[in-house]
C-alpha positions as a LaTeX table, in Angstrom:
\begin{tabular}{lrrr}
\hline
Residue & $x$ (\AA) & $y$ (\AA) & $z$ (\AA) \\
\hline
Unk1 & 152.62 & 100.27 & 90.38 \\
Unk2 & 154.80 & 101.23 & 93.29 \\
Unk3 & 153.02 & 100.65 & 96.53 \\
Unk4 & 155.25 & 102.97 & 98.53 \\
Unk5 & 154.37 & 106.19 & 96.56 \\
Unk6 & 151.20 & 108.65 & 98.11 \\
Unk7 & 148.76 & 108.28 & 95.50 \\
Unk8 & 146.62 & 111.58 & 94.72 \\
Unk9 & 142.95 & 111.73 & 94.92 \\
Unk10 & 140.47 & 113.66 & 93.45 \\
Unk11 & 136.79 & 113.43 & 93.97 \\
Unk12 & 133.95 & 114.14 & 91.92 \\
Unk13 & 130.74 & 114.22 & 94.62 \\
Unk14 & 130.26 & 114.92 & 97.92 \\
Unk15 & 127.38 & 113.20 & 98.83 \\
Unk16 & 126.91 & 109.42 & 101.06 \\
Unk17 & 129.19 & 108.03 & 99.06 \\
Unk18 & 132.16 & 110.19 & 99.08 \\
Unk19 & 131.28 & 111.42 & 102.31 \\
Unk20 & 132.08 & 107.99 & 103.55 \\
Unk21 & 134.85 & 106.85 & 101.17 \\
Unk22 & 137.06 & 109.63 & 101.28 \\
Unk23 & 137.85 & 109.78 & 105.04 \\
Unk24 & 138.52 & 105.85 & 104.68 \\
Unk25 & 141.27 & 106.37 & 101.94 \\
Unk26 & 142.60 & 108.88 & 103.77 \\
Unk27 & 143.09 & 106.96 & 106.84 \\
Unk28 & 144.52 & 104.38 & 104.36 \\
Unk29 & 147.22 & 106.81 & 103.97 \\
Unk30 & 146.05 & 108.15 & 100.24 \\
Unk31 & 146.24 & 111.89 & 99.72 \\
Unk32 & 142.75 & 113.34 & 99.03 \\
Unk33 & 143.67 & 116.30 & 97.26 \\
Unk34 & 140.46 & 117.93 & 95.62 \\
Unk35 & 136.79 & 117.35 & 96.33 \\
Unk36 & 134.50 & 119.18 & 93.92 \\
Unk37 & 130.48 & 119.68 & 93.84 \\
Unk38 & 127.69 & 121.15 & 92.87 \\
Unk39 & 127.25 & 121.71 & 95.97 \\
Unk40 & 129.85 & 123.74 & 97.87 \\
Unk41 & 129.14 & 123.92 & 101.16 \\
Unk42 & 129.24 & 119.69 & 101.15 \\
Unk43 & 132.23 & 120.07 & 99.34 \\
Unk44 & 133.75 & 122.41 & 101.46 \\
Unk45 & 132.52 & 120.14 & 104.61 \\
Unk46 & 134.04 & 117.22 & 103.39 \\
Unk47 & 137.34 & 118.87 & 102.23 \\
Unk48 & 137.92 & 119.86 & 105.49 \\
Unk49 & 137.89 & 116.25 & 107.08 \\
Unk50 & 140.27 & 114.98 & 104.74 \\
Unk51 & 142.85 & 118.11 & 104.29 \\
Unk52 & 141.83 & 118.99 & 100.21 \\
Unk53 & 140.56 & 121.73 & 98.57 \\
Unk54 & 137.22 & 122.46 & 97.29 \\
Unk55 & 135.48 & 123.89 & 94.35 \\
Unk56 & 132.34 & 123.39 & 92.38 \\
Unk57 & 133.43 & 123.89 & 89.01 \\
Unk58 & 133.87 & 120.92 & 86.95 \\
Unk59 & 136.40 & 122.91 & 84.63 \\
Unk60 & 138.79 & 123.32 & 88.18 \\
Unk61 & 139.38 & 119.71 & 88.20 \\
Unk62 & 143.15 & 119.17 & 89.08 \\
Unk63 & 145.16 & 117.96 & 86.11 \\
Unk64 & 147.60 & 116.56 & 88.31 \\
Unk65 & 146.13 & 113.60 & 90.10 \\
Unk66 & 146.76 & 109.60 & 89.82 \\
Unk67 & 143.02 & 108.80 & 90.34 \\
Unk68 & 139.79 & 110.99 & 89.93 \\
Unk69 & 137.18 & 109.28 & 91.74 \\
Unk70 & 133.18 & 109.75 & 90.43 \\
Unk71 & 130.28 & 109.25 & 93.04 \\
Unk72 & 127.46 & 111.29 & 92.22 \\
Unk73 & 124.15 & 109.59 & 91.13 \\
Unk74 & 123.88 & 107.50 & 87.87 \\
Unk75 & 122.64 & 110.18 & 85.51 \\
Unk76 & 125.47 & 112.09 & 86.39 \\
Unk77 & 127.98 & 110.87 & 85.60 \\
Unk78 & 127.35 & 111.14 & 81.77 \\
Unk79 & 127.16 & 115.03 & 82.64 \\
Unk80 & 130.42 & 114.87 & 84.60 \\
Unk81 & 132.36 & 113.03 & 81.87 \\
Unk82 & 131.13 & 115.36 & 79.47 \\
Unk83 & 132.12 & 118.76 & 81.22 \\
Unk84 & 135.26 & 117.59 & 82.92 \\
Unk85 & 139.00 & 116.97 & 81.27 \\
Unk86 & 140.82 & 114.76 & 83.22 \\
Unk87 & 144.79 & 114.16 & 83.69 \\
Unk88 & 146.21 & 111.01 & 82.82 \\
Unk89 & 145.11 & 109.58 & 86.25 \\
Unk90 & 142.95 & 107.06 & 86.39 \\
Unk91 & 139.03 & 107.46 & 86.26 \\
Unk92 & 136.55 & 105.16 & 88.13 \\
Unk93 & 133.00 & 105.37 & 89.40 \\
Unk94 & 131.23 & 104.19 & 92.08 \\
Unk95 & 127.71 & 103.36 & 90.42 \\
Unk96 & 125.91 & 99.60 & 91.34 \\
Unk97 & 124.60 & 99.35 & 87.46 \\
Unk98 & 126.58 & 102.18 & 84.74 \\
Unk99 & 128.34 & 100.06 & 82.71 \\
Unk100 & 132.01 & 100.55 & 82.52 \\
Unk101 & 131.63 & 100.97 & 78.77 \\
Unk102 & 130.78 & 104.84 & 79.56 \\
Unk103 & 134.13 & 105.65 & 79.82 \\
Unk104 & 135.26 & 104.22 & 76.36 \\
Unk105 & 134.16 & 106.94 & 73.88 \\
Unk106 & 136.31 & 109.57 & 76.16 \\
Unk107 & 139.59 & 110.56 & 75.94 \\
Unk108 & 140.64 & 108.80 & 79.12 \\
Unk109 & 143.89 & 106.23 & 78.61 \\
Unk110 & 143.16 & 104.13 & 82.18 \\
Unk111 & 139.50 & 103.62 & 83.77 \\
Unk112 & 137.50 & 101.80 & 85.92 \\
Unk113 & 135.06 & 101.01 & 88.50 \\
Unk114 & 134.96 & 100.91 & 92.30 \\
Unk115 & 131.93 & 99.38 & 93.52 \\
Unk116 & 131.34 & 99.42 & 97.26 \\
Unk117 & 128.46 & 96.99 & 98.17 \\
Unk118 & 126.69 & 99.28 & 101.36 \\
Unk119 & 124.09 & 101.32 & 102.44 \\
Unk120 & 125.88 & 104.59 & 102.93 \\
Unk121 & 124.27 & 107.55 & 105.01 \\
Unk122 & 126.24 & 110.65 & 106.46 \\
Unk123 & 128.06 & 108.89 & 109.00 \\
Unk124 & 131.43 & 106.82 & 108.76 \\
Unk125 & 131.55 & 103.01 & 107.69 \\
Unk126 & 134.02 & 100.62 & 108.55 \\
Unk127 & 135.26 & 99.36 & 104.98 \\
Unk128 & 136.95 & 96.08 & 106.88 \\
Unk129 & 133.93 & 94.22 & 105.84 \\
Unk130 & 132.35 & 96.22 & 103.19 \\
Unk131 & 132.73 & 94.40 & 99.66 \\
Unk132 & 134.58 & 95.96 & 97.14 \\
Unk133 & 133.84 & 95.20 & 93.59 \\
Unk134 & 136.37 & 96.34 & 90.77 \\
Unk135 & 136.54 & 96.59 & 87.19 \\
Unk136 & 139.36 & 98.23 & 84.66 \\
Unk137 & 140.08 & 98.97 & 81.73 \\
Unk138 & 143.59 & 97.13 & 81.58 \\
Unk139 & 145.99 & 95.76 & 83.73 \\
Unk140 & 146.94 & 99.21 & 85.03 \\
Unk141 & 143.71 & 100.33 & 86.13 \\
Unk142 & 143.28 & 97.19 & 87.76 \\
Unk143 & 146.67 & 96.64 & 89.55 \\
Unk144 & 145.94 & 100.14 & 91.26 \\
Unk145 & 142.26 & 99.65 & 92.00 \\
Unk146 & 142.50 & 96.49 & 93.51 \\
Unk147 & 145.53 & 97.61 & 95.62 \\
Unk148 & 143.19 & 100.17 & 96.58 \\
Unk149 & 140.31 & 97.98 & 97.38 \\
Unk150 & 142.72 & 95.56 & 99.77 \\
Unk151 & 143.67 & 98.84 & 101.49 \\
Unk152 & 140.23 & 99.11 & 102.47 \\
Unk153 & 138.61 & 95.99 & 102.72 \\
Unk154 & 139.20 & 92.29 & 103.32 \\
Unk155 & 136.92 & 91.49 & 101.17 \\
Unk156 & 137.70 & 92.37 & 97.47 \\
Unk157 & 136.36 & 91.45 & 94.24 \\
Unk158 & 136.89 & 91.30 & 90.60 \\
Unk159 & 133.59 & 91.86 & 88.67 \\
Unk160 & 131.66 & 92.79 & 84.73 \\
Unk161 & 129.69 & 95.35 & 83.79 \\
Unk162 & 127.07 & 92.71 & 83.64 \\
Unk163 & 127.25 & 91.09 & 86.88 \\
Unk164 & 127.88 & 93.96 & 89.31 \\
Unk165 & 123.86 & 95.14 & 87.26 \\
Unk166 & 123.05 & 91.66 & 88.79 \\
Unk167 & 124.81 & 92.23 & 91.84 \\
Unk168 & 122.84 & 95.86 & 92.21 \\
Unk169 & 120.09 & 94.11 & 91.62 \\
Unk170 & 119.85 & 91.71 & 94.40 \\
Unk171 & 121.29 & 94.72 & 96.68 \\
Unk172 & 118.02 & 96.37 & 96.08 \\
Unk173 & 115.93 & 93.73 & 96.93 \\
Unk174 & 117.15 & 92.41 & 99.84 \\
Unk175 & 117.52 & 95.96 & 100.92 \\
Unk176 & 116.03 & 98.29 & 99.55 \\
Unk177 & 112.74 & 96.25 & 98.91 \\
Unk178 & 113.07 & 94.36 & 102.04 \\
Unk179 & 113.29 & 97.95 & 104.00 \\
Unk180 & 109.82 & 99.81 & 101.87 \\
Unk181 & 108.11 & 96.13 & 102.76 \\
Unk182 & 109.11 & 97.09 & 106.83 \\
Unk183 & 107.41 & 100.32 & 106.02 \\
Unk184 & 104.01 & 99.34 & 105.04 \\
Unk185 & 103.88 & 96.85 & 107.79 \\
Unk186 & 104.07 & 100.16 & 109.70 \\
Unk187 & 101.67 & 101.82 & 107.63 \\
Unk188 & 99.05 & 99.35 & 108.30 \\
Unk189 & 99.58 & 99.06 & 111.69 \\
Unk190 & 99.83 & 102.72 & 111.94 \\
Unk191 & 96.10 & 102.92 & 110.48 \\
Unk192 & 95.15 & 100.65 & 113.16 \\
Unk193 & 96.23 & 102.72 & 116.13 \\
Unk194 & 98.72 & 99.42 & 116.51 \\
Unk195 & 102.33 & 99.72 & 117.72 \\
Unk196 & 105.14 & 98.88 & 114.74 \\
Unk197 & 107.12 & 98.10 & 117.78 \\
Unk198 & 105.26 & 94.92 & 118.38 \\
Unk199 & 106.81 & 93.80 & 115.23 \\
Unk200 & 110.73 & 94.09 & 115.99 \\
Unk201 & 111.39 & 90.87 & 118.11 \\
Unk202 & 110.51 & 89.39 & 114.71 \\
Unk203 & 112.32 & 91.45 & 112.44 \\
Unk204 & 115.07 & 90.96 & 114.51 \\
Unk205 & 114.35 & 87.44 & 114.64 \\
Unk206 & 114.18 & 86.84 & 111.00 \\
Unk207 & 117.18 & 88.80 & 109.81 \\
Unk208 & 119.27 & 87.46 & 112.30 \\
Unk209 & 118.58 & 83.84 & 110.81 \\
Unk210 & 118.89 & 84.89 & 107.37 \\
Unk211 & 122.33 & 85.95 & 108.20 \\
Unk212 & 123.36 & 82.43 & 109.26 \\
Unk213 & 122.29 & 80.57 & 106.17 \\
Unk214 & 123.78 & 80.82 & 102.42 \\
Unk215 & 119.95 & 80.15 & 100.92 \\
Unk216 & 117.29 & 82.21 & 103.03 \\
Unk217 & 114.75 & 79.96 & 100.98 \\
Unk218 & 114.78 & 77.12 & 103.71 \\
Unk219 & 114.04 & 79.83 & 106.24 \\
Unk220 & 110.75 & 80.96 & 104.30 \\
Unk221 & 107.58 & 80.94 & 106.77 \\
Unk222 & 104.16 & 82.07 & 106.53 \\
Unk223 & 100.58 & 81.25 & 104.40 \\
Unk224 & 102.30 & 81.43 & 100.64 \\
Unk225 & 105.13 & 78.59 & 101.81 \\
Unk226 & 102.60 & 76.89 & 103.54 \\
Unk227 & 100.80 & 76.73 & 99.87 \\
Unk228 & 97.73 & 77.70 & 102.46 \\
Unk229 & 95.63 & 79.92 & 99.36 \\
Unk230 & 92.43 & 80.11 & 101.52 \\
Unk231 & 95.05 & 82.30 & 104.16 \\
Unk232 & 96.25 & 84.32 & 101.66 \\
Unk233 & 92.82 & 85.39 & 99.56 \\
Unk234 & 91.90 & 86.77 & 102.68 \\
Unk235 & 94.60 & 88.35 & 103.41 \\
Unk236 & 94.16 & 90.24 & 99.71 \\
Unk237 & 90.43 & 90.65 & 100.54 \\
Unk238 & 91.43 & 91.98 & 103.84 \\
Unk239 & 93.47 & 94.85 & 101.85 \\
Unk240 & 90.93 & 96.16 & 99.60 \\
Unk241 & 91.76 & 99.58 & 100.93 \\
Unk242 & 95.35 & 99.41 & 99.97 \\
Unk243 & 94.96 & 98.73 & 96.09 \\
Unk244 & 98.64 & 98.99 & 95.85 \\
Unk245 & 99.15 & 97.11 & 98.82 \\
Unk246 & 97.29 & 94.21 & 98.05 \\
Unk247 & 99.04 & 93.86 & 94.70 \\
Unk248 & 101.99 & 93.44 & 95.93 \\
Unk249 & 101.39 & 91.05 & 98.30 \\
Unk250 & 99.46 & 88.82 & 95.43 \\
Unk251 & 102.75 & 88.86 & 93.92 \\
Unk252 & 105.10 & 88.07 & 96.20 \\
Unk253 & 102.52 & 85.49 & 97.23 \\
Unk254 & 102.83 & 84.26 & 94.09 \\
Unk255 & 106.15 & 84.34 & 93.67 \\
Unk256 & 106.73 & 82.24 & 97.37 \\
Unk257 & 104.24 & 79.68 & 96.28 \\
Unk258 & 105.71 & 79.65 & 92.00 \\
Unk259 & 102.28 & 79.61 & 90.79 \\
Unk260 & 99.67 & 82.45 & 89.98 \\
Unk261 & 97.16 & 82.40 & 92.68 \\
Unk262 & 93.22 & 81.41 & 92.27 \\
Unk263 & 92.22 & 84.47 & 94.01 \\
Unk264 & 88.55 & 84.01 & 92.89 \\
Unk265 & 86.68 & 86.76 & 94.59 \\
Unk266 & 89.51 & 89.09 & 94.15 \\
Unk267 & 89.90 & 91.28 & 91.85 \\
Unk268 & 92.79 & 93.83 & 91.56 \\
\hline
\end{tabular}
């Protein structure tokens, strides 16, 4: 791999994803040549930002690229492999939990994946800190992906199939979980003519702490690490309106304390 050379790009997607990682390459000094999706006017958006062309035909994929780059949704990319023919660049995509191995039955020599662990919206991301997982197919793949990641990001990171699932995993839950639990705290404060904004000091409280500490466990508060059960039936009494509501906090209740709870009067 020669480090000196203006690699190619072409992009597959032109959604949060690519929308964010594109104009970073770019800036790294790669040369985005192609960005192609279903959606044109995206496409044509994103193009623009990073000097490439646009299309949304799958079967105008340029031939001539060193690395095609997939980040649509998981299901796909299945689709996309099936209805594109690739160069001999090399193919990666950006997907949390598709295994690598759905790349092997295709006719593609080099492959990969680039994993970027982040919430991505619309707007730009500094990639200094955002983790970069990779996986290839061979030494090849890898060499150039991880050179790619270190353009990027300081923080870079060789991973399986198997434990970037895991990874994704634990992504969701500490975000997206942890951001849907925020929500029906506002919900049922909401329903009480109460203000969500009461709650911030200790959102901002409790996240901020979490970020100090390599095991949030130590930090846990409340009824369920108190092992106080009397607290928490009461709590699930209390939510008898909010069937779905109250089952989830049984659980997690359940999980805090590592026993099922003797929720006697309850029943959900």
């Amino acid at each position: 791999m020669d480090g000196s050379v203006v690699k190619r790009i072409a992009c597959i997607g032109s959604g949060n994803v690519a929308s964010s990682l594109l104009p970073a390459l770019y800036g790294a000094g790669y040369k985005i040549v192609q960005v192609c999706s279903r959606n044109l006017q995206t496409a044509q958006q994103l193009a623009k930002v990073v000097g490439a062309t646009s299309t949304d035909k799958l079967t105008d994929i340029n031939p001539n690229v060193d690395i095609y780059i997939i980040a649509v949704p998981d299901d796909e990319i299945e689709n996309v492999l099936r209805k594109t023919t690739f160069g001999d660049g090399i193919v990666v995509h950006t997907s949390g939990s598709t295994p690598m191995g759905i790349f092997a039955k295709r006719d593609i020599p080099h492959y990969g994946v680039f994993y970027p662990l982040q919430v991505f919206t619309r707007h730009s991301v500094n990639f200094m800190r955002v983790p970069l997982y990779v996986e290839a197919s061979d030494s090849i793949a890898m060499d150039e992906l991880l050179f790619m990641a270190r353009k990027l990001s300081v923080e870079v990171y060789k991973i399986t199939s198997e434990k970037r699932m895991l990874l994704h995993i634990a992504a969701v839950f500490a975000c997206n979980f942890s951001n849907h639990l925020l929500t029906i705290a506002a919900r049922l404060l909401h329903d009480e003519e109460l203000s969500y904004l009461s709650l911030k000091p200790l959102i901002k409280e409790t996240f901020e702490r979490a970020m100090q500490v390599d095991n949030p466990e130590q930090l846990q508060t409340g009824p369920a690490a108190r092992g106080d059960s009397k607290i928490v039936n009461h709590h699930i009494e209390a939510l008898a309106g909010y069937p779905l509501t109250q089952q989830i906090y049984k659980l997690i209740s359940e999980s805090i304390m590592g026993k099922e709870l003797d929720a006697k009067n309850v029943e959900l």
